[in-house]
PLY file of the C-alpha trace (Angstrom):
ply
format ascii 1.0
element vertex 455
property float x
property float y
property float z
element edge 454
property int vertex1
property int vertex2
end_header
18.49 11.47 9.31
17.58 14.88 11.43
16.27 16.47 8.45
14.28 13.24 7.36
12.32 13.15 10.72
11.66 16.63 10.40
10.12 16.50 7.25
8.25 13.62 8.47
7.18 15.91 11.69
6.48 18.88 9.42
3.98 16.75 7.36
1.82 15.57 9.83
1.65 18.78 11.41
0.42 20.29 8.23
-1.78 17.72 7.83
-3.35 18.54 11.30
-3.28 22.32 10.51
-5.24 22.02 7.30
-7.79 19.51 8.79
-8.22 22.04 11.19
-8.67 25.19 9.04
-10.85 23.13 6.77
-13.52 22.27 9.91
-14.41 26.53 9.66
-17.24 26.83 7.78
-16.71 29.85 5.81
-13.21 28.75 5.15
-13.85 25.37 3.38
-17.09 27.05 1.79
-14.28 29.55 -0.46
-11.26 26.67 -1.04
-12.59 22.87 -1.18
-15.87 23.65 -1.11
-16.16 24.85 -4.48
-14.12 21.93 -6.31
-15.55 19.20 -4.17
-18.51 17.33 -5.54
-21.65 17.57 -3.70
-22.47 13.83 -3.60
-21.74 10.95 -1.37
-22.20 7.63 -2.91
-24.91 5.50 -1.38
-25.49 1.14 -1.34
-26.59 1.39 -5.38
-23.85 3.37 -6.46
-25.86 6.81 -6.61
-25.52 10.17 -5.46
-27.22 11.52 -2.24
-26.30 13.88 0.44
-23.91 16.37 0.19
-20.53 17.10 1.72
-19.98 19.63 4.24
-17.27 21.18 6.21
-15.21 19.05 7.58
-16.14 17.42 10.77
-14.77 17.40 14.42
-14.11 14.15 15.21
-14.02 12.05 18.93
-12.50 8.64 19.61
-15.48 6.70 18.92
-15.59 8.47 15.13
-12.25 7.00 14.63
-13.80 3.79 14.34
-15.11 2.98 11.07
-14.87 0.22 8.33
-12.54 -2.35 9.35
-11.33 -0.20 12.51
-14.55 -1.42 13.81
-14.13 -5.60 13.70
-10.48 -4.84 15.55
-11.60 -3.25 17.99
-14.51 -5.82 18.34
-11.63 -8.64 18.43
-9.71 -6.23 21.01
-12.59 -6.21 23.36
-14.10 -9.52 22.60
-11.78 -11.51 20.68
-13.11 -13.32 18.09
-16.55 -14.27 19.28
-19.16 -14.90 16.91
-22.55 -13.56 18.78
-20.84 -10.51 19.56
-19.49 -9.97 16.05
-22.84 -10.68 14.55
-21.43 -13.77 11.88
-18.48 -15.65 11.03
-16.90 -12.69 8.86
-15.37 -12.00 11.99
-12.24 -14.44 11.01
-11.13 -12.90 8.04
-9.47 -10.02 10.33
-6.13 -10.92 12.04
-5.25 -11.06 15.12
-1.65 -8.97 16.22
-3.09 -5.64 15.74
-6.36 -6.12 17.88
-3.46 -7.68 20.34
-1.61 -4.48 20.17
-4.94 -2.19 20.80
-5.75 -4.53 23.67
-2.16 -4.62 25.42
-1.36 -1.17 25.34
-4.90 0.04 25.82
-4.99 1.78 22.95
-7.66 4.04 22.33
-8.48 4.94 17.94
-6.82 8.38 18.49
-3.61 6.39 20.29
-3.96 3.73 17.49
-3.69 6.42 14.40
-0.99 8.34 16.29
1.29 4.69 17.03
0.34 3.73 13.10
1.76 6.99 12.17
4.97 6.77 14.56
5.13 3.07 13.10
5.22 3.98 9.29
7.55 6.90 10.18
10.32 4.51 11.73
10.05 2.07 8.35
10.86 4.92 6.02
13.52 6.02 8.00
14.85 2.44 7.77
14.37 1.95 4.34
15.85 5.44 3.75
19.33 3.87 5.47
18.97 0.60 3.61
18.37 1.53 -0.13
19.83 5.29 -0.53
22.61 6.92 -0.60
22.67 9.40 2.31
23.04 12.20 -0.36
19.30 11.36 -2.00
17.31 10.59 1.32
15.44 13.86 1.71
14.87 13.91 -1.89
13.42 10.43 -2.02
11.74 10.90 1.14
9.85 14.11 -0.24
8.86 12.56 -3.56
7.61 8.94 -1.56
5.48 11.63 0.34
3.48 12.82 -2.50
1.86 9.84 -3.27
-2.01 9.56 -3.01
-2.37 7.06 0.25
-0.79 8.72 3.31
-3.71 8.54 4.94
-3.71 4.81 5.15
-1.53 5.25 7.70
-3.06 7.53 9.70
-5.90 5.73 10.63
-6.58 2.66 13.36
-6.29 -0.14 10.79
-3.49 -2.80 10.18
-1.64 -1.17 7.43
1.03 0.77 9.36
2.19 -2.09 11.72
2.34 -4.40 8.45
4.52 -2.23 7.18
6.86 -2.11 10.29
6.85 -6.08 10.74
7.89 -6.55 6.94
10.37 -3.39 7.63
12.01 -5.51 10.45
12.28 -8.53 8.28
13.74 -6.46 5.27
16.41 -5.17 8.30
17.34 -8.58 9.16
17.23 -10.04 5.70
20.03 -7.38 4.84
21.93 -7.54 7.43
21.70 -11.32 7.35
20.12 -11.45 11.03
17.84 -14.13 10.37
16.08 -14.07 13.85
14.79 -10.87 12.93
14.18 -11.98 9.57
11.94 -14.42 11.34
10.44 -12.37 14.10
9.14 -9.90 11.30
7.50 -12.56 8.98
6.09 -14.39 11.67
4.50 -10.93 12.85
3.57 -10.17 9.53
1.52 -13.66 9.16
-0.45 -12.63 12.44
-1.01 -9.23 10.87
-3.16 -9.62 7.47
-3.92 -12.47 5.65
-0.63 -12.48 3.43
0.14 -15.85 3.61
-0.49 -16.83 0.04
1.11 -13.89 -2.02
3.94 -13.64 0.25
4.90 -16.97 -0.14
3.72 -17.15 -3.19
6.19 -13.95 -4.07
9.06 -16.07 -2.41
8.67 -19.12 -4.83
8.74 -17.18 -7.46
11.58 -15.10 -6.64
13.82 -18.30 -5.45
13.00 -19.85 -8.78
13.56 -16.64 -10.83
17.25 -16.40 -9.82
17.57 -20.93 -10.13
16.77 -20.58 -13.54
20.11 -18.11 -14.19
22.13 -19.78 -11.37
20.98 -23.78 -11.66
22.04 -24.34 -7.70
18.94 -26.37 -6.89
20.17 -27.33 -2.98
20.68 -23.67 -2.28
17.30 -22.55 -3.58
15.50 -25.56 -1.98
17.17 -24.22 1.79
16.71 -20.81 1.00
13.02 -20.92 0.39
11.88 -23.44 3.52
13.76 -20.96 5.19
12.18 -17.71 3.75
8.69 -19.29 3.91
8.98 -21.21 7.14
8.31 -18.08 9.44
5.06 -17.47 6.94
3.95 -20.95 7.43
4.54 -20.62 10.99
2.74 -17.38 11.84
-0.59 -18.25 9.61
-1.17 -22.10 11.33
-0.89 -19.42 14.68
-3.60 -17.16 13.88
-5.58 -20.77 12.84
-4.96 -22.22 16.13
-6.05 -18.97 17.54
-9.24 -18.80 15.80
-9.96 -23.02 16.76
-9.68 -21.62 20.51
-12.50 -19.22 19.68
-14.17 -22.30 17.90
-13.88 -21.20 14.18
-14.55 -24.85 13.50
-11.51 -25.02 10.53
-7.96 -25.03 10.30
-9.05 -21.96 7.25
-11.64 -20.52 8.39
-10.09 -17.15 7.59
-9.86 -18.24 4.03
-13.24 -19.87 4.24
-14.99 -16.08 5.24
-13.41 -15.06 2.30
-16.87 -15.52 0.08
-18.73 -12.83 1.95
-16.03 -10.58 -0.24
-17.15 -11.97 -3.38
-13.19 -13.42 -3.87
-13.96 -15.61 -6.79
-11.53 -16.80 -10.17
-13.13 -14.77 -12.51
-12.88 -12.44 -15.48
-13.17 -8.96 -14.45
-15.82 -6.92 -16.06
-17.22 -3.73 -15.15
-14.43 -2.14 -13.17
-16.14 -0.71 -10.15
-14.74 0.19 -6.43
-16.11 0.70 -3.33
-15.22 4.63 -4.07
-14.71 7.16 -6.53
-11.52 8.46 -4.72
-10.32 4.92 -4.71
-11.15 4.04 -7.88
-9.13 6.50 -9.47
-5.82 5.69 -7.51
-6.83 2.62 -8.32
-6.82 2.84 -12.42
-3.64 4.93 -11.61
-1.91 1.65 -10.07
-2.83 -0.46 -13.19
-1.90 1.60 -15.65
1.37 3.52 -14.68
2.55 0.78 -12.04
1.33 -2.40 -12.65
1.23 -2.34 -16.65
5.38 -0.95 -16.87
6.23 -3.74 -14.33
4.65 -6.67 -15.58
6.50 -6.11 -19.10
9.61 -4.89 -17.16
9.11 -8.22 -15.49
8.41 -10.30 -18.64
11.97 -8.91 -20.16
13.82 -9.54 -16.97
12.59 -13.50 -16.54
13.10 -14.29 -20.23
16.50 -12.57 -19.69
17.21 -15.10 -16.88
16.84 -18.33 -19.67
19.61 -16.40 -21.68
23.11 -18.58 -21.91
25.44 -15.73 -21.76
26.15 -15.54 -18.00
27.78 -12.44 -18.23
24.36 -10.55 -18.72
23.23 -11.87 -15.58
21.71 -8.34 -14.46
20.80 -9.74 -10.79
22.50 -12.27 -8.41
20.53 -13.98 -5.43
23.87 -13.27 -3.55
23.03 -9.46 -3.32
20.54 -9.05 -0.96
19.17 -5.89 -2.79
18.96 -7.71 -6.05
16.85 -10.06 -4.43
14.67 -7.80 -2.62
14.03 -5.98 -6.06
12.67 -8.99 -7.71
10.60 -10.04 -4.83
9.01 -6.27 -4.70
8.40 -6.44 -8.15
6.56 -10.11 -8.02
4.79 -9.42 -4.61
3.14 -6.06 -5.82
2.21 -8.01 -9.33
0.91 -10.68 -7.20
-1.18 -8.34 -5.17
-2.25 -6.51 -8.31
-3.22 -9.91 -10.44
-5.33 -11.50 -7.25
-7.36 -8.01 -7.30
-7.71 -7.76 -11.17
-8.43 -11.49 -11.39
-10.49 -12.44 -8.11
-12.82 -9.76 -7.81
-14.60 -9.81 -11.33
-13.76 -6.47 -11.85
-14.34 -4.45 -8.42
-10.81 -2.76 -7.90
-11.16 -1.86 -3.87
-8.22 -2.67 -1.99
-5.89 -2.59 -4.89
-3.45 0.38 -4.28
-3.57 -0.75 -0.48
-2.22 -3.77 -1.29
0.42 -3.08 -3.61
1.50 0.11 -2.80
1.35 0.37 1.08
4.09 -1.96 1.95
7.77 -1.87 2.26
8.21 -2.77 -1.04
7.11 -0.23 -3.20
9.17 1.68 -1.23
11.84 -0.74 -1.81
11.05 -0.02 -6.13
11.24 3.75 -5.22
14.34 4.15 -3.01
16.58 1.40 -4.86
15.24 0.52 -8.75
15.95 4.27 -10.47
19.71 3.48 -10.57
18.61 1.76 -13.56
15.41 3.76 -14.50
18.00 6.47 -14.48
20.40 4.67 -17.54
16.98 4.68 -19.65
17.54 8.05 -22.30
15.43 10.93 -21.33
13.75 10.79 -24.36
12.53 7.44 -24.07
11.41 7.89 -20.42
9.05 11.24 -21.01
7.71 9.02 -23.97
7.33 6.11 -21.67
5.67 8.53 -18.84
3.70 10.86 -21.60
1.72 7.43 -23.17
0.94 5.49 -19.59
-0.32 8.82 -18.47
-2.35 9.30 -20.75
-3.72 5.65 -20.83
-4.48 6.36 -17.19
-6.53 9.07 -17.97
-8.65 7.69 -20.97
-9.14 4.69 -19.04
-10.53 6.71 -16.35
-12.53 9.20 -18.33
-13.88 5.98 -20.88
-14.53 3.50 -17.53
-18.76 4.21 -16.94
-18.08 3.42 -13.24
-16.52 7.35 -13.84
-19.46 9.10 -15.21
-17.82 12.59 -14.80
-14.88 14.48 -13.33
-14.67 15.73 -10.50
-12.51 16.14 -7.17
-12.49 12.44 -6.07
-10.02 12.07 -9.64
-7.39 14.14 -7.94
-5.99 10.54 -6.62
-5.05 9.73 -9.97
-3.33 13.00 -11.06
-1.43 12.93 -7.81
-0.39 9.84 -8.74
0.53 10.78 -12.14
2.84 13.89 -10.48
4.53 11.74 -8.14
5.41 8.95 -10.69
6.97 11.81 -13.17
8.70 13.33 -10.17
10.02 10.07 -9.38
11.57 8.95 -12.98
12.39 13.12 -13.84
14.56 13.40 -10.40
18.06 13.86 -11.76
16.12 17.40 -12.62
16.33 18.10 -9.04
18.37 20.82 -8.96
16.82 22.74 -11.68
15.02 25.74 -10.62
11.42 24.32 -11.99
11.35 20.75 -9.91
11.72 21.66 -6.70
8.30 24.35 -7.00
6.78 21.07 -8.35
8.01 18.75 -5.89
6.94 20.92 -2.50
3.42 21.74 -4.92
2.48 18.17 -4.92
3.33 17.61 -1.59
0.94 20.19 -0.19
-1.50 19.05 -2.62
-1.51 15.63 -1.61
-1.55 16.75 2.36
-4.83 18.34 1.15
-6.00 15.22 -0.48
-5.21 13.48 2.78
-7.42 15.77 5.09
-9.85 14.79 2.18
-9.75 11.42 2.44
-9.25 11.45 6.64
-12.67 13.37 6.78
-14.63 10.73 4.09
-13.52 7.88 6.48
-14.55 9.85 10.01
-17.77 10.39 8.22
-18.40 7.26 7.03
-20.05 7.70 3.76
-17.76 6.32 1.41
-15.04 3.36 1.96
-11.94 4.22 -0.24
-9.66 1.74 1.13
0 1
1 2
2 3
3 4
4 5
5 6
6 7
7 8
8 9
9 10
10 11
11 12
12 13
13 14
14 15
15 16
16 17
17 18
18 19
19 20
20 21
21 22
22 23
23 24
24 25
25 26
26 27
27 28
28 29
29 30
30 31
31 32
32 33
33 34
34 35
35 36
36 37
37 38
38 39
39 40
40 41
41 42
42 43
43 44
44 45
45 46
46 47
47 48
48 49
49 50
50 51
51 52
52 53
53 54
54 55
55 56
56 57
57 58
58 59
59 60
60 61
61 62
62 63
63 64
64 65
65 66
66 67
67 68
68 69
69 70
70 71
71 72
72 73
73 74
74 75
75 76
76 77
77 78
78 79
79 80
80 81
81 82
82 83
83 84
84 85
85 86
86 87
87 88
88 89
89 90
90 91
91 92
92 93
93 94
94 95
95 96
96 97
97 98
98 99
99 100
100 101
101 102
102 103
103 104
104 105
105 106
106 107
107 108
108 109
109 110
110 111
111 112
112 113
113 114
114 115
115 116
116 117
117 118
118 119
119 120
120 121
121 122
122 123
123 124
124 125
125 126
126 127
127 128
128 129
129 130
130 131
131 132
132 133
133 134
134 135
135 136
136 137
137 138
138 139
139 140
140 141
141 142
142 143
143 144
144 145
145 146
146 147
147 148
148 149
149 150
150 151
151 152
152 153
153 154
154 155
155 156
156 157
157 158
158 159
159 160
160 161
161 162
162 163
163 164
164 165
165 166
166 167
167 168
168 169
169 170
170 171
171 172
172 173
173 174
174 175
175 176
176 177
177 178
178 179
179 180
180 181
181 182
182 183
183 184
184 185
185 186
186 187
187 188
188 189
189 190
190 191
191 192
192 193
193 194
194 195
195 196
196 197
197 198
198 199
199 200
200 201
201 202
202 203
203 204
204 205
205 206
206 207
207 208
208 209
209 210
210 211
211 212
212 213
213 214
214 215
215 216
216 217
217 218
218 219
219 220
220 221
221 222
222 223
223 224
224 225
225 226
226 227
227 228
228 229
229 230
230 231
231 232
232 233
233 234
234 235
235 236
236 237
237 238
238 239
239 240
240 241
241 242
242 243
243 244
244 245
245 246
246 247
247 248
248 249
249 250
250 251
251 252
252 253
253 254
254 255
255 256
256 257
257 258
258 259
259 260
260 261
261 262
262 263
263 264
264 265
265 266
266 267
267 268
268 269
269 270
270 271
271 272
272 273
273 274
274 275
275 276
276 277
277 278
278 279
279 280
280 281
281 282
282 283
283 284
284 285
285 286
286 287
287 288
288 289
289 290
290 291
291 292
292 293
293 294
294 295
295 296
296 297
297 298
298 299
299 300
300 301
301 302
302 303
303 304
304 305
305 306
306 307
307 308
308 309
309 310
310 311
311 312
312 313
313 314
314 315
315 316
316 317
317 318
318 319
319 320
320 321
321 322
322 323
323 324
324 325
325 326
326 327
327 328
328 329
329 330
330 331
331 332
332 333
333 334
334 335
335 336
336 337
337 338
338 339
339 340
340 341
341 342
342 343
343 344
344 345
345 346
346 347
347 348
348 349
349 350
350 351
351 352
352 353
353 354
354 355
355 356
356 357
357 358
358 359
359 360
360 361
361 362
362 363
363 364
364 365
365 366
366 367
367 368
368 369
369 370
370 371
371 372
372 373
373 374
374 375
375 376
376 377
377 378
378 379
379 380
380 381
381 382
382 383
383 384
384 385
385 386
386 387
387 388
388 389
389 390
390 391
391 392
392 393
393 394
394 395
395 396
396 397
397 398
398 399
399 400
400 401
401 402
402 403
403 404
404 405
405 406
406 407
407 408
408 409
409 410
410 411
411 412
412 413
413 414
414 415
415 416
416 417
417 418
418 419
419 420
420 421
421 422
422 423
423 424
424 425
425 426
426 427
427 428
428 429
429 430
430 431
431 432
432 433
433 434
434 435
435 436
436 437
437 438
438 439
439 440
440 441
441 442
442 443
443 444
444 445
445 446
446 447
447 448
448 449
449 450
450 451
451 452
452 453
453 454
């Protein structure tokens, strides 16, 4: 676990030593400088002013986007005049609480988010690996394209921790804290309707195989009762500040556009999000919707001994609730925002459980022939990329793609890491790590700035 933490140290220091190199002029001008696009995308998707070094930053920087409407609840709860319109109640309550208990300034925000995420992975670490593959794990989890999420003052990284707690109490059959962390996790982001939506389909999933209709009726009012609880909290929080509904966070919803629709003309709020983005469909989301399609028709099978999963095992549970909670999150996106793809790899991939897919699910990536697996990885790769390259939201390439070719590294490390000990991996591993810390200073600097949203 020492070694863990100190990788964990070690990368945000290097992120803070790169960000720091890359604010001299003359040193950005001769590295990023020269691969970085000169653009910044305006309100009608065009290019206009350039991109220079990166920028010192103050506390009051730190507050952009989203950061922005928590700290206006912090100060002001959830007051309408103040706020400037009702959109105000779409944004959840606990982590303004947190901010406005603990006085919290944006710089003491990204460094508690960043403590925050730190302690989940340690805990998932302990929960879903052996002791002998948690460095390795821990280094390949790292090289995905969206550390920065949690390194700035928005709700991601104490969503994680909540859920973490929950996982911890689910597996160690502590229901309390089971409860504690989904009732958190209600007051944290509006996650009410997947979540529980993930936990219906999970409990009926394994009642389909196992046919014990009590157990899964008292298993899900008590999975979902903590969910239930913590959302009709936030709406009697919002009636005190006279939201007028029991929904009105649902309600504000339409200012987003969040309509049942077909999605045309994939678009994002970003280029560098966008291409994460097309990464998630095609090399996460596309694999484990068929994975998923095999595994339910599977369940309907009448030869009980190929029962693969058991609700009994808490890890076999938590598998097939990662695996319908990031669909979920992937299919409201796809299908609810007529084709505009922001939010999607926050959603699905910052969460315990994707880490949950990483840590635990390659036991049985790793029975899949090799052969079959670098075919597998070789054609979703390069759907990724055509996709990308054919999409006209993507006129060109340029730096703000590196998201998806990070993503494309870390996904082969991840299914090629019985190769770990050869003398070629580990140059590749501690290569994508540095680039994606690079990436990160990238993406840290476009949100201080404010001129694009890639979240």
């Amino acid at each position: 676990m020492k070694k863990n933490i100190l990788i964990l140290c070690a990368t945000i220091i290097a992120f803070i030593a790169i960000y720091g190199i890359m604010q001299n002029d003359r040193v950005y001008q001769n590295t990023l400088g020269r691969v970085i696009a000169p653009y910044e995308r305006n309100d009608n998707w065009e290019q206009s002013q350039p991109m220079t070094t990166y920028k010192k930053f103050s506390n009051q920087e730190l507050i952009q986007w989203d950061a922005v409407h928590y700290y206006q609840i912090s100060r002001h709860g959830y007051d309408i005049e103040k706020a400037g319109g009702d959109y105000i109640f779409a944004f959840f309550p606990l982590f303004p609480a947190v901010i406005k208990v603990f006085h919290l300034s944006p710089l003491a925000a990204c460094i508690l988010n960043f403590i925050l995420f730190a302690i989940s992975i340690l805990i998932l670490c302990k929960l879903f690996l052996p002791h002998s593959k948690w460095t390795m794990n821990l280094l390949i989890y790292l090289t995905f394209p969206f550390l920065v999420v949690f390194l700035i003052p928005q709700n991601e990284a104490i969503y994680m921790f909540v859920l973490t707690l929950a996982i911890y109490g689910f597996m160690k059959q502590k229901y309390w804290l089971f409860f504690v962390g989904m009732f958190l996790a209600a007051l944290t982001r509006p996650s009410f309707s997947i979540l529980l939506g993930a936990f219906l389909c999970t409990e009926f999933f394994f009642m389909v195989k196992e046919r014990q209709i009590i157990t899964t009726l008292k298993n899900t009012l008590l999975r979902i009762f903590p969910l239930i609880l913590g959302t009709l909290s936030v709406s009697l929080i919002q009636l005190y500040y006279q939201s007028g509904t029991l929904f009105k966070f649902a309600e504000v919803q339409k200012y987003w556009g969040n309509q049942l629709g077909i999605p045309h003309f994939l678009r994002d709020w970003s280029y560098e999000s966008f291409s994460i983005n097309i990464g998630v469909i095609c090399l996460i989301f596309t694999p484990l919707f068929v994975l998923f399609c095999q595994l339910f028709l599977q369940q309907f099978s009448k030869r009980r001994n190929k029962t693969l999963f058991t609700s009994k095992n808490p890890q076999h549970y938590l598998l097939i609730l990662s695996i319908i909670y990031i669909l979920g999150n992937a299919l409201f996106v796809i299908f609810f925002r007529g084709g505009g793809l922001q939010g999607l790899f926050r959603f699905c991939l910052c969460n315990p459980f994707f880490v949950i897919l990483l840590f635990y699910a390659f036991q049985y990536i790793d029975k899949i022939p090799i052969a079959y697996k670098l075919f597998s990885f070789a054609t979703f790769s390069a759907f990724a990329v055509f996709t990308l390259a054919l999409t006209p939201f993507s006129t060109y390439w340029h730096f703000s793609d590196s998201g998806l070719f990070l993503m494309i590294s870390a996904i082969g490390l991840w299914l090629f890491q019985d190769f770990y000990h050869k003398k070629w991996y580990q140059p590749c591993l501690f290569a994508t790590l540095f680039l994606n810390i690079v990436w990160t200073t990238f993406l840290f600097n476009t949100f201080i700035t404010g001129r694009t949203l890639f979240l």
